[in-house]
C-alpha positions as a Markdown table, in Angstrom:
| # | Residue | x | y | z |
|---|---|---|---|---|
| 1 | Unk | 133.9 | -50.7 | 121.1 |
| 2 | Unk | 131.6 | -52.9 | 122.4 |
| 3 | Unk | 128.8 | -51.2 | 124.8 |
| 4 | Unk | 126.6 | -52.4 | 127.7 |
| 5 | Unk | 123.6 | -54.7 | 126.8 |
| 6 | Unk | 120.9 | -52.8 | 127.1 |
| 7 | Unk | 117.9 | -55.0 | 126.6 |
| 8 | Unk | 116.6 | -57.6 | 128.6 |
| 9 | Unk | 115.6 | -61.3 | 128.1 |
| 10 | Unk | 112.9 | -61.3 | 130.8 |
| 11 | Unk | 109.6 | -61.8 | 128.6 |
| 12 | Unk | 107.5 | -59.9 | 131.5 |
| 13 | Unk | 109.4 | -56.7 | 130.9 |
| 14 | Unk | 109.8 | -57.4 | 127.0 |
| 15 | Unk | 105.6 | -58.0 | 127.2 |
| 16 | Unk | 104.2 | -55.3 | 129.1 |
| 17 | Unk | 106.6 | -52.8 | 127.0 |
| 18 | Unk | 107.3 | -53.4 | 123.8 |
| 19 | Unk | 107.5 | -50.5 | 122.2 |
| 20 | Unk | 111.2 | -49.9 | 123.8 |
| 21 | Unk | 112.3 | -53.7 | 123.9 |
| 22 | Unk | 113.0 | -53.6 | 127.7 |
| 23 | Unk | 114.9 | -50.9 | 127.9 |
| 24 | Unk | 112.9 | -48.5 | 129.7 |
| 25 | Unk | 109.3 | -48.2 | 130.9 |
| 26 | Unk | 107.4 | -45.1 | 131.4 |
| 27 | Unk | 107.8 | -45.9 | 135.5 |
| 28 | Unk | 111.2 | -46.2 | 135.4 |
| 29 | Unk | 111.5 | -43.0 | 132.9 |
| 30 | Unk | 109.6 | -40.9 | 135.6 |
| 31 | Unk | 111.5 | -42.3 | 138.9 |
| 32 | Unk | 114.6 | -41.7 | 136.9 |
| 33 | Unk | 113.6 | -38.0 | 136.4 |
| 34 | Unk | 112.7 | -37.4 | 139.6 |
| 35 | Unk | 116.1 | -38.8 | 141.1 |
| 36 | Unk | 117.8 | -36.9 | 139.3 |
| 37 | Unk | 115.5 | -33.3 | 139.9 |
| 38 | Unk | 114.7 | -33.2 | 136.0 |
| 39 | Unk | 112.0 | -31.6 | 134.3 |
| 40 | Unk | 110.7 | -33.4 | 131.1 |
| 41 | Unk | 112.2 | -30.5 | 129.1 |
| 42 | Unk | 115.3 | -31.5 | 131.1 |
| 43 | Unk | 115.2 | -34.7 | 130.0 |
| 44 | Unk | 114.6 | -33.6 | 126.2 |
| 45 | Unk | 117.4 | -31.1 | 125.9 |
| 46 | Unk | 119.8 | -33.7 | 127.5 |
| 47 | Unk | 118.9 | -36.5 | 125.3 |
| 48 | Unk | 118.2 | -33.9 | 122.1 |
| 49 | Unk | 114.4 | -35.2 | 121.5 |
| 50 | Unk | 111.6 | -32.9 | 121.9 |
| 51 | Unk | 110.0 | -32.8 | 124.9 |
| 52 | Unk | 106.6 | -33.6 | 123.3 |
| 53 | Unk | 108.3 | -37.5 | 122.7 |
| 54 | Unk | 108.8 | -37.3 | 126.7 |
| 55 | Unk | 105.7 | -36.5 | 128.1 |
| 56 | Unk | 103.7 | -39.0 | 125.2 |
| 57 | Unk | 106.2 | -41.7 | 126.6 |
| 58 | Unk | 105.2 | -41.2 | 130.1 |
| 59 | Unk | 101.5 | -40.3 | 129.4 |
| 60 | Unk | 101.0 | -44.0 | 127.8 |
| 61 | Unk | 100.1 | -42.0 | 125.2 |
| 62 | Unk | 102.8 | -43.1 | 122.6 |
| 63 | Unk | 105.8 | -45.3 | 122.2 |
| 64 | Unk | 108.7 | -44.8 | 121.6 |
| 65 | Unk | 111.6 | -46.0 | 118.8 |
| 66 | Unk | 114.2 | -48.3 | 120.0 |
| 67 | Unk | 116.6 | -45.9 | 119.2 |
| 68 | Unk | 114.6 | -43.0 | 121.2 |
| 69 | Unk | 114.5 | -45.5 | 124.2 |
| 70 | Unk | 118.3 | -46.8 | 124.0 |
| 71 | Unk | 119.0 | -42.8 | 124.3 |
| 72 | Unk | 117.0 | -41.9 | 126.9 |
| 73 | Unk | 118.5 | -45.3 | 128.8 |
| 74 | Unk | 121.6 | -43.8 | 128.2 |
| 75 | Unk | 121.0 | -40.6 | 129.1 |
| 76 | Unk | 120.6 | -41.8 | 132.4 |
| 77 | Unk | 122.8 | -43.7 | 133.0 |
| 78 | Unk | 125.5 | -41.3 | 131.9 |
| 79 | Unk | 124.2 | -39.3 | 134.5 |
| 80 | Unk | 124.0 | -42.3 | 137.3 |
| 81 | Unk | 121.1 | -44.0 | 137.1 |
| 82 | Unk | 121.3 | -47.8 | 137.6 |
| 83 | Unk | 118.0 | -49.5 | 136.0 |
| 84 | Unk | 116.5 | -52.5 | 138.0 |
| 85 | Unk | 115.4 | -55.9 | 135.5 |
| 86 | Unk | 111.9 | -56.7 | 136.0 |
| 87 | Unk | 112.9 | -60.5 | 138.0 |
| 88 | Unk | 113.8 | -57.7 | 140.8 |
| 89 | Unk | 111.1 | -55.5 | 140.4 |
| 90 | Unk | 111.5 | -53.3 | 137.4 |
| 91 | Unk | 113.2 | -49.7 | 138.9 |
| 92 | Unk | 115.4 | -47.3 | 139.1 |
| 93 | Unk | 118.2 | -46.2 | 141.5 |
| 94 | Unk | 121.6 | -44.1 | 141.8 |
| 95 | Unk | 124.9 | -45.7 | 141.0 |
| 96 | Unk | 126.0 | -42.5 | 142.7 |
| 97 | Unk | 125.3 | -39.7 | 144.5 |
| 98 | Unk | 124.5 | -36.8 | 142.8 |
| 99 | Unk | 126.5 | -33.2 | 143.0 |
């Protein structure tokens, strides 16, 4: 079963994060918790990392593995989060409203 491609080909994205490959910068990690009302711990227990991983992501203060950023990307998304390439203006918004 082939899945959605998750990386992107833009080399400013790919450039200013490349410890997740364009999948997910620490901006769009944050928006996407707060859309969505999440803690960090929320975040961790959803996506089944430790919430110490979270807040060094968002901090700057470490990266993260591929894999670790493909599950956090989908860990949004799952839960309706639409992520914005960086030719728009890397971001975040809701493919549908929340409950």
């Amino acid at each position: 079963m082939a899945g959605p491609i998750l990386s992107t080909d833009s080399p400013s994205l790919n450039q200013s994060t490349p410890d997740t490959g364009g999948l997910l910068t620490r901006e769009q990690c944050r928006a996407a918790r707060a859309m969505l009302y999440w803690s960090q711990d929320d975040l961790a227990r959803r996506a089944r990392i430790t919430a110490a991983t979270v807040r060094g992501f968002e901090r700057g203060q470490s990266r993260l593995k591929h894999s670790t950023a493909r599950l956090l990307r989908l860990t949004f998304e799952a839960s309706g989060i639409c992520f914005i390439e960086a030719d728009a203006g890397a971001g975040v918004c809701l493919a549908k409203q929340i409950p």
